[in-house]
N, C-alpha and C positions, 0 to 999 in steps of 0.2 A: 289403910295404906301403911307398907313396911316405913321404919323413921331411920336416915339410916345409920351407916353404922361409926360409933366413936374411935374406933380402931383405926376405921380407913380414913375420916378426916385427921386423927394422928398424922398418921401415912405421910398427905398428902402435903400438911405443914412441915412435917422435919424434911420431905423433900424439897420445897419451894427456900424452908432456912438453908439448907447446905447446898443447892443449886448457887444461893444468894451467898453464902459463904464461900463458894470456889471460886464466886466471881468477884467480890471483892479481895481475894488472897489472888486471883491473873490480877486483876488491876492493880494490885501493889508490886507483884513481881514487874511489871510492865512500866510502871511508873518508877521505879527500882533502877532499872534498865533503863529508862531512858535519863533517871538523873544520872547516872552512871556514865552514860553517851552525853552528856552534856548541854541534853535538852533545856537545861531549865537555868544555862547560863545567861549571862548580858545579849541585847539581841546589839550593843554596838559592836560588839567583837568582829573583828576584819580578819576574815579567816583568809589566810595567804595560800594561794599555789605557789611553789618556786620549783625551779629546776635551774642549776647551775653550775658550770665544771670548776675544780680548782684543785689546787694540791695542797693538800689538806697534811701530808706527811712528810713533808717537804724531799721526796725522793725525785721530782722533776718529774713527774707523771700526775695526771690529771685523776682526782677521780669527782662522781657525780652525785651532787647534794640532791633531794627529791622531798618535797612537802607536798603532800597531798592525802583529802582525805583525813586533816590532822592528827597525821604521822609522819614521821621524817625515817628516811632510808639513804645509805651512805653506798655509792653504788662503786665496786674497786673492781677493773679489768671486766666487766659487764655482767660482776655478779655481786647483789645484795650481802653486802657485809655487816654492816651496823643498820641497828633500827632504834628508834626511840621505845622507852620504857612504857608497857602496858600499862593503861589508865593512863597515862598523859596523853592533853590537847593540845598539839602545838598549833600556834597561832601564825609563827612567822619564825622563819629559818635563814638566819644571816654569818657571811662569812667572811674573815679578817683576822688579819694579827694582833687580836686585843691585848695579850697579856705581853707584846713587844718583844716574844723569846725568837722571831725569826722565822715562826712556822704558822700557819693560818688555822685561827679555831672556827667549831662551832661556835654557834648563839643563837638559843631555843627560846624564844615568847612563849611560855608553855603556862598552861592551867591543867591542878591537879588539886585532890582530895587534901584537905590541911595545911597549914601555913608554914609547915616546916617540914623539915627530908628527920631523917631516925635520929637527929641531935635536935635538942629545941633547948631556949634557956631553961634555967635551971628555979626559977620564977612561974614558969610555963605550968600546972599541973596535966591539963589533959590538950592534946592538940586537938583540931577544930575540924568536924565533920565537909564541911564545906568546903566548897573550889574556891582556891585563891590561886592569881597572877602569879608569875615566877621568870626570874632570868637566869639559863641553867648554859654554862660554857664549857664544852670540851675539845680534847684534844682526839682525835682519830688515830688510832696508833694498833698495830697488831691485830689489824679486821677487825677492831671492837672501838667504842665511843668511850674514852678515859675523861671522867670529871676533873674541869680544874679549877670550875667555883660556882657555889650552885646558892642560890638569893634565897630566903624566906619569901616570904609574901613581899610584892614589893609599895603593898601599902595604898597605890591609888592607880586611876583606869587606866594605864597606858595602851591608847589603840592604835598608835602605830612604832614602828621601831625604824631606825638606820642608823651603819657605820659611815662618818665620814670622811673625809681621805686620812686621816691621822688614826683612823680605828676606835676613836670615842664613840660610846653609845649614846643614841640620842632615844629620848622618851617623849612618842607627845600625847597628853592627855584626849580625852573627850572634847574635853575646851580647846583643844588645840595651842594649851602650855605648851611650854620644853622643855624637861634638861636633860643637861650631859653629864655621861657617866666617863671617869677615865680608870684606866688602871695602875694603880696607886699600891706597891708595895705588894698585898697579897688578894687583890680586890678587886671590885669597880668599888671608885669614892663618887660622887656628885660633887661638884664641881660649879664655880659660879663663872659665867661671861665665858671666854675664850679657856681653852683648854692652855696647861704650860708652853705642850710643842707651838701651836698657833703661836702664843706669846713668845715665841726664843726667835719666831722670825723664819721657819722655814716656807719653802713655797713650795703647793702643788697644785698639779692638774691633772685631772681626769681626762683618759682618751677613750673613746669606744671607737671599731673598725667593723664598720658589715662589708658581706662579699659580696659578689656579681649582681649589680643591677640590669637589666636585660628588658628592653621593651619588645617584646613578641606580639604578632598582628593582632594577638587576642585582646592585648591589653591597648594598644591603639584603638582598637573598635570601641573599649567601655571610655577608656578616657573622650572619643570622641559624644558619646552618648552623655556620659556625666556635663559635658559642657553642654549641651543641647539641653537638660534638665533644669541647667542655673540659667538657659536663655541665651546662651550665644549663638549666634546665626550662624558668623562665619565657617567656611567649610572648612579652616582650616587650622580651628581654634579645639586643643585640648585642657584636659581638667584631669590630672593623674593624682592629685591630692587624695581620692579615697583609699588610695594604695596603700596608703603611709598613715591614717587617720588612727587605727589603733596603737603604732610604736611611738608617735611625734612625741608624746609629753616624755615617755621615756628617751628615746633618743635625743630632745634637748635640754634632759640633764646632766650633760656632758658635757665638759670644758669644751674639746674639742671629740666632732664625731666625722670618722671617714667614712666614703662607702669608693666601691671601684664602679662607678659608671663605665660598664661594658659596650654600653654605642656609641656613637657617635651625631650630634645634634644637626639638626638642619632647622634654616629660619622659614622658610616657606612649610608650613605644614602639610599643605596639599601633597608634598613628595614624601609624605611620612612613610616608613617600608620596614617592614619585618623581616625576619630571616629568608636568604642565608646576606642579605646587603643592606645591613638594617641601617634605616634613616630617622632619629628619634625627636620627635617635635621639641622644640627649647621648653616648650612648658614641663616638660619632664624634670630642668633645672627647679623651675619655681617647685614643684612639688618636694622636691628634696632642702628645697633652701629653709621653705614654709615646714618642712619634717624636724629642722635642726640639724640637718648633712653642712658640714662647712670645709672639708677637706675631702679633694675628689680625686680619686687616682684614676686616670685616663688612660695609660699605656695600655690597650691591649690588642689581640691577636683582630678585632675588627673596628679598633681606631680608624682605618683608612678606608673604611667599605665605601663610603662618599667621596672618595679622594678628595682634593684639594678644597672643595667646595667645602665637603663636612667640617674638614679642619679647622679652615678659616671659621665656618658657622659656632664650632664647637668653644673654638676659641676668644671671638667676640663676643659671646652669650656670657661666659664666666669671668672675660677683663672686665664687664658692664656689672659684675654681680662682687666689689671688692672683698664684700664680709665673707666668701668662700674664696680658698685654697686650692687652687689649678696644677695638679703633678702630671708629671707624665709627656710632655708637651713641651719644648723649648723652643726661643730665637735662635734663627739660622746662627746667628754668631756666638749663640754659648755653646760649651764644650757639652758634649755627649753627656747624659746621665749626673748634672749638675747638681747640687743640692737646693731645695728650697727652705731659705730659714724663716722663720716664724716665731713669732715671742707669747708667750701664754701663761699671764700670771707670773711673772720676772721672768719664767723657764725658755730658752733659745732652746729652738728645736729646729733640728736639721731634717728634710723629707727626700724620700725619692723614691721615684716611681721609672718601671718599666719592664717592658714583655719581652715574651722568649721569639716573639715571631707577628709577624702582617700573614692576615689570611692571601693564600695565593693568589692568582686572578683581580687581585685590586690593580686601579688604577696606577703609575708609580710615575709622577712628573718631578719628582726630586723633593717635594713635600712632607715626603713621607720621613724622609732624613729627619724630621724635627720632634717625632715620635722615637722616645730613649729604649731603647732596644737592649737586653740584656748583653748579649754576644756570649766572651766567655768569663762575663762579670768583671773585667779590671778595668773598664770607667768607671763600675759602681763601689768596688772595691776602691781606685782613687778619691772619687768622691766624698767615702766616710773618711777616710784618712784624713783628708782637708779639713771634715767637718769636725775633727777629733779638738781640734783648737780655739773652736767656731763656735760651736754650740753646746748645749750642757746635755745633750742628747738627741740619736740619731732614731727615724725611724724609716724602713725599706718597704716597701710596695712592691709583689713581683707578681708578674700575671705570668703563670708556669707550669707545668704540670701536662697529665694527662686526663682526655675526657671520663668521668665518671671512674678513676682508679680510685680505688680504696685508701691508698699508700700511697705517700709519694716515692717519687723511682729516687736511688742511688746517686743519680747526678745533682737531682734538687738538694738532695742532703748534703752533697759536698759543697756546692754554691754556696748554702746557708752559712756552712762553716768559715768557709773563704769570708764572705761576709762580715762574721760577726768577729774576725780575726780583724777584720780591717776597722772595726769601731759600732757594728751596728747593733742597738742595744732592745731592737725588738725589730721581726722578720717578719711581715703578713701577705701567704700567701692568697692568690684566687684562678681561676681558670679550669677546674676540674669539675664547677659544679654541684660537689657532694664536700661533703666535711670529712675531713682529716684529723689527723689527732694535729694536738697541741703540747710540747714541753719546751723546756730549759734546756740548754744548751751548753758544754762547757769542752770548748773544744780542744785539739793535742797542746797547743800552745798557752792554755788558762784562760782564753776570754771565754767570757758565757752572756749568752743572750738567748731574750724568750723567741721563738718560732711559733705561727700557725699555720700548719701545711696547704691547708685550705679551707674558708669560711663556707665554701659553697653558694648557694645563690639568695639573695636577697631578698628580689621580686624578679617571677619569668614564670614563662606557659610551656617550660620544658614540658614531656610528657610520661617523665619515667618515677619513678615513686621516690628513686634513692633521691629526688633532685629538689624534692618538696621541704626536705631540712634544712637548714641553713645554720649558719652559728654567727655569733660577734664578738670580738677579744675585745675585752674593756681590762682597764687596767690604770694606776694615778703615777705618775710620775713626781718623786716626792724628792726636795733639792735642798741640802741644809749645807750651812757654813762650816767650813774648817778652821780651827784653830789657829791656821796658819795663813788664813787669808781668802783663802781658796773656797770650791763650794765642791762640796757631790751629789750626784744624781744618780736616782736609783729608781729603777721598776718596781712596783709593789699593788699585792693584791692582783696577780694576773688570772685573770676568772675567761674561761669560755659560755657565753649562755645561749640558749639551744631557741632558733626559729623559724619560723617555720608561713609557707609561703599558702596562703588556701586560693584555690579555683576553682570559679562557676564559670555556669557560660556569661553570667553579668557580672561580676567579680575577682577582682583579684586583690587579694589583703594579705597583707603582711601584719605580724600579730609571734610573739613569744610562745614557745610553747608552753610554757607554764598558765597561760591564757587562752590555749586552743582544747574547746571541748569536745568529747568523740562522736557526738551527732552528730558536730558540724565535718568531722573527720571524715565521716560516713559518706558524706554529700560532695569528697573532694570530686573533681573532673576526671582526675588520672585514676578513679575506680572505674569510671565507665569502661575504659580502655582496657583495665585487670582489674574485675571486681573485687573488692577486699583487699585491696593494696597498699591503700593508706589506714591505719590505725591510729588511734592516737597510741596503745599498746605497741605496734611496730615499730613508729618515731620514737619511743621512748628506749625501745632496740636497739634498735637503728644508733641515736643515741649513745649507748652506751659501749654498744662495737666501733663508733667514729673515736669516740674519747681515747678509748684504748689502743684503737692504733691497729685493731684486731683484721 
């Protein structure tokens, strides 16, 4: 028998070594690669989605912050201008006037290769392969991302970040420590207990304003089924609370949070009625009360679809609920478009609410008189004026507009102005359904105040794509003492953030879109109607043509 041959057992081992050497040299490249991608970081790391508008250049135009995918994209007039630095992880993307020069920065939670940027001490000899923590701030200026103070390593786990109404940065550990960072000369310093500003005595609060709530028969039907689920019999017992389940913790973290309740309440639920004469159960109250909603702007175009009956319903549902704020709505004997004050955290705040019109065909037994009615704005125009003396700030509610315009028309712009001439130090409109842009304002005479042309809708079963966006202006109104006695009060931090409304045939949830994923995008209702219509890709479109105004 041939024995065989040495040659080809040669062969066969240098091939099995270098099969086994290419594949230990992919597996380093791959393992390479995924240190690289930051496989092989902390698995507590809380990787943040954001999306959020603000003006970032302080020119009174919005543009739009974007985390995702841990990279950050600075979005101006609906096109990608700034992006974060290759090879950086950002973890969380937060915005405010940290360095107090008057203009709103970046602030990057970022992990990257080494504990220091191209200067390191001088003690230091070789920097450190490894991903470390980093807090990196800038300013957005000329389509690009300008450094204005960028951390070393910052030494230990910080997993989550926030600014609070003063602009200090907070750090909280693993442990769930804290501290605050403030800016200190050319820096953040760390800081013990209450930051200086808290300590000199100023006072603020936080407001957030969502648009159009809207109960359409679709959403009656689940609210009536969710209550039949927890076991309620009665036929005329709703449970709207799943609506709201994914924004409540955020919406009440807010001093105060508005929304514009578009219907009108009735007590008997059995007469509950959807478009076009909609009758909306009082349990729709508890769901927003139970959400954190405590200022409710009522004026609108279908206030009175229940005539007198809703009214009264509407109206005794929310004098029984004192911890919310009833706008829009007055006693026969106060004057037109009256102000309502409110005190929040020392701050007097003046509100006012009111629509450009009653759907036709309503009932009209004189009732309707007690719903504040725009006209040609000089009640409401009176009203701030009064308020100028009253309170340390005004804010306006207008249900205005047209259905589903892009823009608002020429006349809404001049109102606003009129407005903010007569004291009004932020404008939120609703009624169009879709989002508008949002800026600053600073009209022929020198007053300037914030505007949002339209939040769009909250929650509802419209059925059109542009109608599934929504927005909410949050913004702190911050009140410090003058030297003379006196106090001022000022807007700050006016951010638009982007939301967004999902529907199933057994669901309807409201949810940020920085929290809305594109499977679930897939699955909206309003694709069946026009396949492909809702994207999370389109909304973030969509998006950045509302900001801008486009």
């Amino acid at each position: 028998m041939a024995r065989p041959s040495t040659h080809t057992g040669r062969s066969v081992r240098w091939r099995a070594a270098a099969i086994a050497a290419a594949c230990l040299a992919a597996g380093a490249v791959l393992l390479g690669w995924l240190w690289i991608r930051g496989a092989f970081l902390p698995r507590w790391i809380d990787w943040q989605r954001v999306e959020v508008a603000a003006d970032l250049d302080g020119d009174g135009a919005l543009e739009t912050v974007r985390l995702a995918d841990r990279r950050v994209s600075v979005c101006d007039s609906g096109t990608s201008r700034a992006v974060s630095k290759d090879g950086w992880l950002v973890s969380d993307a937060l915005v405010g006037d940290v360095d107090r020069d008057g203009v709103q920065e970046l602030v990057l939670i970022a992990w990257k290769r080494g504990s220091y940027g191209t200067s390191r001490p001088f003690w230091v000899a070789r920097d450190s392969l490894g991903f470390s923590e980093h807090v990196f701030i800038f300013h957005y200026l000329d389509g690009g991302l300008k450094p204005v103070w960028m951390s070393s390593d910052i030494g230990f786990e910080a997993q989550r970040a926030w600014l609070d109404a003063h602009d200090d940065l907070h750090l909280a550990d693993t442990a769930g420590d804290e501290t605050v960072w403030e800016w200190q000369d050319f820096g953040l310093t760390l800081i013990d207990g209450a930051s200086p500003s808290l300590r000199a005595g100023e006072k603020t609060a936080t407001f957030m304003a969502a648009g159009d709530n809207i109960a359409h028969a679709g959403m009656l039907g689940q609210a009536r089924a969710a209550a039949e689920s927890r076991g309620a019999s009665n036929a005329g017992t709703y449970d709207f609370s799943p609506v709201y389940d994914q924004v409540a913790g955020w919406v009440g973290s807010y001093d105060l949070a508005a929304v514009c309740q578009e219907t009108p309440f009735v007590a008997d639920g059995s007469q509950a009625a959807g478009y076009p004469r909609f009758a909306t159960p009082t349990e729709m109250g508890d769901a927003l009360l139970a959400s954190g909603f405590d200022v409710v702007a009522s004026a609108t175009n279908h206030a009175y679809d229940q005539g007198a009956g809703g009214l009264a319903d509407t109206v005794s549902y929310w004098f029984a609920h004192p911890e919310a704020v009833l706008l829009g709505i007055r006693d026969a004997d106060e004057p037109d478009c009256a102000p309502r004050y409110i005190v929040k955290n020392g701050i007097r705040l003046a509100l006012f609410d009111a629509t450009a019109y009653l759907n036709a065909g309503t009932q009209e037994d004189g009732d309707e008189q007690r719903i504040n009615l725009i006209g040609d704005g000089s009640a409401l125009a009176e009203g701030l004026r009064e308020a100028e003396g009253a309170a340390d700030a005004s804010i306006c509610f207008l249900h205005i507009g047209d259905d589903l315009a892009p823009c608002p028309s020429e006349e809404t712009e001049q109102l606003v102005r009129k407005l903010i001439d007569a004291g009004a130090d932020v404008v939120i409109c609703s009624h169009p359904h879709v989002v508008q842009r949002a800026e600053q304002v600073t009209t022929d005479l020198g007053a300037t105040g914030w505007v949002c042309y339209s939040l769009g809708n909250t929650a509802s079963n419209q059925p059109y794509p542009e109608t599934v966006l929504g927005a909410a202006a949050t913004f702190t109104l911050v009140k410090r003492a003058q030297p003379d006695g006196t106090s001022n009060t000022e807007v700050a931090d006016f951010q638009l953030v982007p939301t967004v409304c999902h529907q199933e045939s057994d669901q309807t949830r409201v949810c940020l879109l920085q929290d809305y994923p594109d499977d679930l995008a897939k699955r909206h209702a309003v694709n069946q109607v026009e396949k492909g219509s809702v994207t999370l890709e389109g909304l973030q479109a969509q998006w950045d043509e509302s900001v801008a105004g486009e």
